[in-house]
C-alpha positions in Angstrom: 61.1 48.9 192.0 62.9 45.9 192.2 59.8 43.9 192.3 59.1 45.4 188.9 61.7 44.7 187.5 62.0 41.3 187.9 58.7 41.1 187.0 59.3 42.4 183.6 62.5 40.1 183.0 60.5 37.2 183.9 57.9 38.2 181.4 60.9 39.0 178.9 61.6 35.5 179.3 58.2 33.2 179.3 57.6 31.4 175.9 54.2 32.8 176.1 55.6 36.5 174.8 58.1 34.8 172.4 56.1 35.8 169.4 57.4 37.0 166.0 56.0 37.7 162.8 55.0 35.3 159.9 57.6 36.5 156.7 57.5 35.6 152.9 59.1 32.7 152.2 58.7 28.6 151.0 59.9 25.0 151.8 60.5 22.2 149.3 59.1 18.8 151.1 61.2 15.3 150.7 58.9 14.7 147.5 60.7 17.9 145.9 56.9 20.0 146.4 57.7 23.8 146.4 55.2 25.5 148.6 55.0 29.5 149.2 54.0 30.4 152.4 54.3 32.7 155.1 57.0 31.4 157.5 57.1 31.8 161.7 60.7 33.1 161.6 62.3 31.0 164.3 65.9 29.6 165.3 66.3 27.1 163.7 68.8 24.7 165.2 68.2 21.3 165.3 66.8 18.4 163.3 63.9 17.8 165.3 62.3 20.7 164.9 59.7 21.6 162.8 58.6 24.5 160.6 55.1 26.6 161.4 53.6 28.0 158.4 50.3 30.1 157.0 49.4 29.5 153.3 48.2 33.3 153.8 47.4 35.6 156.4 44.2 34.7 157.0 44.9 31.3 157.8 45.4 29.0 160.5 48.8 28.2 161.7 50.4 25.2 160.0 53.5 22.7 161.3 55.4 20.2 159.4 58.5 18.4 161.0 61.7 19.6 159.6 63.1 16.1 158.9 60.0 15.7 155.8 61.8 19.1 154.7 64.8 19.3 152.4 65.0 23.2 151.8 63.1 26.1 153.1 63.9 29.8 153.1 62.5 33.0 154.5 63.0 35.4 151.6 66.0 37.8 151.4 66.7 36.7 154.9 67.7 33.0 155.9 67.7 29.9 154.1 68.3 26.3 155.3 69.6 22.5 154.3 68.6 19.8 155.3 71.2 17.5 154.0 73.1 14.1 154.8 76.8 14.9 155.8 79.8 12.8 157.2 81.1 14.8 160.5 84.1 14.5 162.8 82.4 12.6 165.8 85.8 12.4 167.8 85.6 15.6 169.4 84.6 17.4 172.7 84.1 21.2 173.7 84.8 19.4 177.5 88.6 20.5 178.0 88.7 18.2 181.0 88.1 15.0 178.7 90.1 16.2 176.1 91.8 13.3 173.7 95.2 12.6 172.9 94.1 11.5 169.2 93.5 13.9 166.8 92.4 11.9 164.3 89.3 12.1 162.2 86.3 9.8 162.8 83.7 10.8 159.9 80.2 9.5 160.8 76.9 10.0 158.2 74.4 11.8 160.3 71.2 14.3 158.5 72.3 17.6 159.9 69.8 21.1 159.6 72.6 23.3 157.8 71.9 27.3 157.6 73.2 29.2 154.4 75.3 31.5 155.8 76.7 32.6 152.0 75.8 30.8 148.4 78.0 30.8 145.4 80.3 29.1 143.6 81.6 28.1 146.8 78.9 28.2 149.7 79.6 28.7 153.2 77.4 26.9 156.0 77.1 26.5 159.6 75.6 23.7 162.0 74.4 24.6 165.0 73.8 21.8 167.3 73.3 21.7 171.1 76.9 20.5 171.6 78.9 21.9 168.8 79.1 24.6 166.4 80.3 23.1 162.9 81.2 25.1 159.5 80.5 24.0 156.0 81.6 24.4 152.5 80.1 23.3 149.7 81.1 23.1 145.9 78.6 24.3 143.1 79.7 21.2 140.9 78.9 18.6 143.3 76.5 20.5 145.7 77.8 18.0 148.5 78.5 20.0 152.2 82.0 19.0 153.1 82.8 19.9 156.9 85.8 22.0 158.1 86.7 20.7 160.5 88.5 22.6 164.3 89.1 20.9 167.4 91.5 20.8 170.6 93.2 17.8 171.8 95.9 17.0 174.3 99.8 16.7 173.4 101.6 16.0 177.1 100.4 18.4 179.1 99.5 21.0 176.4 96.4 21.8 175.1 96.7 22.3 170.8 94.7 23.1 168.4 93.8 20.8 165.0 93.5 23.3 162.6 92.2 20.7 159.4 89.8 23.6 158.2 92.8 25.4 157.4 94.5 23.0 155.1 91.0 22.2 153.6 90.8 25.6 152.5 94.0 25.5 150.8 93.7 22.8 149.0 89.9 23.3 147.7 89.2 27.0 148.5 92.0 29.3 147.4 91.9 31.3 144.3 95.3 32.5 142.4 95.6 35.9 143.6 95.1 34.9 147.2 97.9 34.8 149.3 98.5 31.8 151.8 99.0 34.4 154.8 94.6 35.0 154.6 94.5 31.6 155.2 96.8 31.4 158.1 95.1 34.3 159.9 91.5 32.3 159.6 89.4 32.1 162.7 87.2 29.1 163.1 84.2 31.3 163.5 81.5 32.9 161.3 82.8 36.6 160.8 86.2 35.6 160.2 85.1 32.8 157.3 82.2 34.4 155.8 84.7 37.6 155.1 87.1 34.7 153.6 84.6 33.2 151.2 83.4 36.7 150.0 86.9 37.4 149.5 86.9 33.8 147.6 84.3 34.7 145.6 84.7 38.1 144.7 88.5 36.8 143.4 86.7 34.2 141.0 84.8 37.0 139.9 81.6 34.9 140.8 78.0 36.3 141.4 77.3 34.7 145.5 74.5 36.2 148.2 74.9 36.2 151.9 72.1 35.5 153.7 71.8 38.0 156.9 68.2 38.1 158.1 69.7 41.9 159.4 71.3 43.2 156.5 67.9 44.1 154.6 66.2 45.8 157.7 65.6 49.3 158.7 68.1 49.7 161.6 67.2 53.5 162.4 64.0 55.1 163.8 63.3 58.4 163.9 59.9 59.5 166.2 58.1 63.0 167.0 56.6 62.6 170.8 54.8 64.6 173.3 53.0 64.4 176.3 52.8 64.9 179.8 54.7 64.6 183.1 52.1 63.6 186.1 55.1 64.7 188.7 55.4 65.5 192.6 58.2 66.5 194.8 59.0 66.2 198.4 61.5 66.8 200.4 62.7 65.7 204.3 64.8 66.5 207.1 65.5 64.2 209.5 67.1 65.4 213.0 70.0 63.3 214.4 70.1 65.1 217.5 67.3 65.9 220.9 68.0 69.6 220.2 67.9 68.9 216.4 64.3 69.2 214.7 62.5 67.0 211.8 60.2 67.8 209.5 58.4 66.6 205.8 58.2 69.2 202.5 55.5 68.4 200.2 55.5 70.8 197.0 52.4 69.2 195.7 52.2 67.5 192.2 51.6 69.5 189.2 51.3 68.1 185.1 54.5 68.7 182.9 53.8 69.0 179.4 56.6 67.2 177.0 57.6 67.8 173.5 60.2 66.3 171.4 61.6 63.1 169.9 62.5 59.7 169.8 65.5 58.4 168.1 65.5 54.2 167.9 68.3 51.8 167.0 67.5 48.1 166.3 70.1 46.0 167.3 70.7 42.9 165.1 68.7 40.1 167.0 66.4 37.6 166.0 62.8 38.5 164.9 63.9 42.0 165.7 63.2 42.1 169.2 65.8 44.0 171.0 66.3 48.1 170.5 68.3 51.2 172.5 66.9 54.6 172.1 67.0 58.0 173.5 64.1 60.3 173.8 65.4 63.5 175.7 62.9 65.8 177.9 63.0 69.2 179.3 61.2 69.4 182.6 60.3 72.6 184.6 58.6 72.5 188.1 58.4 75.2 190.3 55.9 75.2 193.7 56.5 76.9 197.2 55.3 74.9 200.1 55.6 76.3 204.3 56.6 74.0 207.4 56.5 74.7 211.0 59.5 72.8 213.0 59.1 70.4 215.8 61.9 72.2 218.1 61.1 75.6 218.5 57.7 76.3 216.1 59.6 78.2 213.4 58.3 78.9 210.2 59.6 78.3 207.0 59.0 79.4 203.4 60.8 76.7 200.9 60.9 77.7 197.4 61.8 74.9 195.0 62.9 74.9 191.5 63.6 72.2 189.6 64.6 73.1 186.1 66.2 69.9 183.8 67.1 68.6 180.7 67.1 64.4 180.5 69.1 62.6 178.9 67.8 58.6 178.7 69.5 56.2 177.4 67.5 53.2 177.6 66.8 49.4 176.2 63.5 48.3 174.7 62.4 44.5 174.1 59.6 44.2 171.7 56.2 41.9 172.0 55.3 41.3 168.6 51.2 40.7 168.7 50.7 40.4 164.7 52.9 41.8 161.7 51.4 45.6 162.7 51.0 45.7 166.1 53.5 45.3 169.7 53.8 45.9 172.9 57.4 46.4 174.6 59.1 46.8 177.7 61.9 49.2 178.2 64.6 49.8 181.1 67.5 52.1 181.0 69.0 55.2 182.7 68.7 58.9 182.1 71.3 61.9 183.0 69.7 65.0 184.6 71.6 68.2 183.4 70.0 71.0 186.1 69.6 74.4 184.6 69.6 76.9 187.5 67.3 74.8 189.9 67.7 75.3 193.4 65.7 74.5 196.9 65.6 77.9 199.0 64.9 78.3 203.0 63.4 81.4 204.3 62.7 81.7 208.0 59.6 84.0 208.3 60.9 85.1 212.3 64.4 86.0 210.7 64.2 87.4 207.0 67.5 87.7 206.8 68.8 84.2 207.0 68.2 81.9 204.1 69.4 78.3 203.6 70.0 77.3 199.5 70.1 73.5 199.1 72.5 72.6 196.0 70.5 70.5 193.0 72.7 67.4 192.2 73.3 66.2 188.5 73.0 62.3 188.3 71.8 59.2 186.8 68.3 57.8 187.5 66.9 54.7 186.6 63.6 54.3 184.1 61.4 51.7 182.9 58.3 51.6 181.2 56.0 49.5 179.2 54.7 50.7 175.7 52.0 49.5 173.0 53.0 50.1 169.2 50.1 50.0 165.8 51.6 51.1 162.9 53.8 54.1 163.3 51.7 54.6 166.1 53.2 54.2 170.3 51.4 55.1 173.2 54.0 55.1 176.3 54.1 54.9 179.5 57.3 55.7 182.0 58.3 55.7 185.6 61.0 57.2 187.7 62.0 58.4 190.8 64.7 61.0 191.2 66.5 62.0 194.8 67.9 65.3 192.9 69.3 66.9 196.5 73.1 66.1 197.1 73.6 64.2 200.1 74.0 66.9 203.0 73.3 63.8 205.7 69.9 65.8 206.6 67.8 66.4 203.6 66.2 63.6 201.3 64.2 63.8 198.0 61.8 62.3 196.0 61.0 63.6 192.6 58.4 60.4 191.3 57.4 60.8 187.8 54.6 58.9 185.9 55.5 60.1 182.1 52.5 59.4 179.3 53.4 59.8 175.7 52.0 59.4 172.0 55.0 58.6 169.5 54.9 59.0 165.7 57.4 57.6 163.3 58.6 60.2 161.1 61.0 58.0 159.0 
């Protein structure tokens, strides 16, 4: 199982797999040419990227280097600049190498800025290999202006230059906002994106954030059956010479399934990452005999194995085209047992029964699934030891769990 697992990480992880769809959007090259498109909605982080493309559907894929690209924009979702700005370049996230001087060394470097909110007062971010830099940027002169954060050394104490701050109070601060807001601003995207809202909203001007999440459907709902292809088995192993051994198998049997799927996309890019829970009630019930090693006894083992699971797992999509995905999903379910029980009869002694207590636990899942449309087809493994540990008996309750999904809404 382990194997399997790593397996499926590894795949999680190979560029190969790293696909995502191709949304509406445009770019405007370095000779101002609009062009609509259909973009590869990537991360965009660096200069030296570049930007893949389709002029529809139908056509082949299409690259052009992000520095011959002054704008471009997936619609409703992200948009980028790519514009000349002076930055701080004395500065280092290394607090070993920290400086003494705090001072500002401005340098004019061509930087890929991402619109994080637009309006009278626009808030960007830089997202570098090294650093992490924030952006404002005035309607009337449409020039980014950095805000500028970094640590430096005073003695033997580590500070904090907090220049955004007083840039924000100078050239960011409407009348009716108080200086305290200011004062309790974190150098970090929720904190400022709330403050230039805020900013915004007080100037009574129109702005749009850009949050590739915010327009999405976040919540899945999905009618699913199938079946169960299940066995069980159970062993005791002797410890002693006058102690005996012996192997249980109940034979495997086809567990019908009925219910549903609830799915909830968490806010990643291209929409790849989800947690779900599809609950199942499972019923197996078989009868099995075993003659002992020691002494040639007989005995009639009934076992019942009544359960409602509970998974709650983690699903990383595969996106193939715009319609159709496969994904990969690991997780762990919670067995509530509903009056299921493992009973010994010994045929010489009718009398004298042994009842083996059903544990409740937590079992590990994973599974692999293909999705068209509203459409999944599913496949799920598990293997559950549902006997408390008594030191003598083992179980092994392997299930091989098919199903066909529908998205309801």
């Amino acid at each position: 199982m382990k194997k399997i697992i790593l397996l499926l990480l590894i795949m999680m992880g190979t560029k190969s797999f790293s696909q995502i769809k191709f949304e509406k959007g445009y770019f405007i090259s370095n000779k101002d040419i609009k062009t609509e498109c259909l973009i590869k909605n990537e991360n965009w982080n660096s200069d030296d990227s570049s930007l893949t493309y389709k002029i529809s559907s139908s056509d082949n894929e299409a690259n052009i280097p992000l520095k011959e690209v002054k704008e471009f924009s997936v619609y409703n979702k992200s948009k980028y600049l790519r514009q000349k700005v002076n930055v701080d370049t004395n500065i280092t996230n290394d607090l070993n190498n920290l400086s003494n001087d705090r001072s500002i060394k401005n340098e004019y470097v061509s930087l890929l800025l991402k619109v994080l909110l637009e309006g009278k007062v626009s808030l960007l971010v830089s997202k570098e290999k090294k650093y992490i830099r924030y952006f404002y940027m005035d309607i009337k002169n449409n020039t980014p202006k950095e805000l500028i954060y970094k640590k430096y050394i005073d003695g033997d104490i580590v500070k904090n230059f907090n220049n955004y701050k007083q840039e924000i109070l100078i050239n960011v601060l409407c009348n009716n906002m108080n200086h305290s807001t200011i004062e309790k601003l974190s150098y970090n995207e929720g904190s400022l994106l709330r403050y230039f809202k805020k900013y915004n909203d007080c100037e009574n001007e129109s702005y749009k954030i850009f949050n590739e999440f915010s327009n999405k459907k976040r919540f899945f709902f999905k009618l699913k059956a199938g079946a169960s292809f299940a066995s069980m088995n159970i062993d005791r192993v002797g410890f002693e010479v006058t102690d005996f051994s012996y192997q249980m198998d109940f034979g495997s049997k086809i567990i019908p399934t009925i219910g549903f799927e609830v799915e909830y996309f968490l806010p990643s890019k291209g929409n790849k990452w989800s947690i779900y829970s599809d609950p199942k009630y499972k019923s197996f019930s078989s009868k099995t005999n075993t003659q002992t090693t020691f002494n040639g006894r007989t005995e009639d083992i009934n076992a019942t194995y009544n359960s409602i699971e509970i998974p709650l797992n983690i699903r990383y999509y595969i996106y193939l085209s715009n319609d159709n995905a496969i994904s990969f999903n690991l997780g762990l379910f919670y067995a509530n047992n509903l009056n299921s029980s493992v009973d010994f009869e010994i045929s010489s002694n009718p009398g004298f029964d042994t009842l083996l207590e059903v544990n409740t636990s937590y079992t590990p899942i994973f599974g692999i699934a293909f999705h068209k449309g509203k459409y999944s087809l599913e496949l799920e493994y598990s293997n559950r030891n549902f006997l408390y540990s008594s030191g003598s008996f083992t179980s092994r309750f392997p299930n091989l769990d098919f199903s066909l999904s529908y998205t309801l809404f």
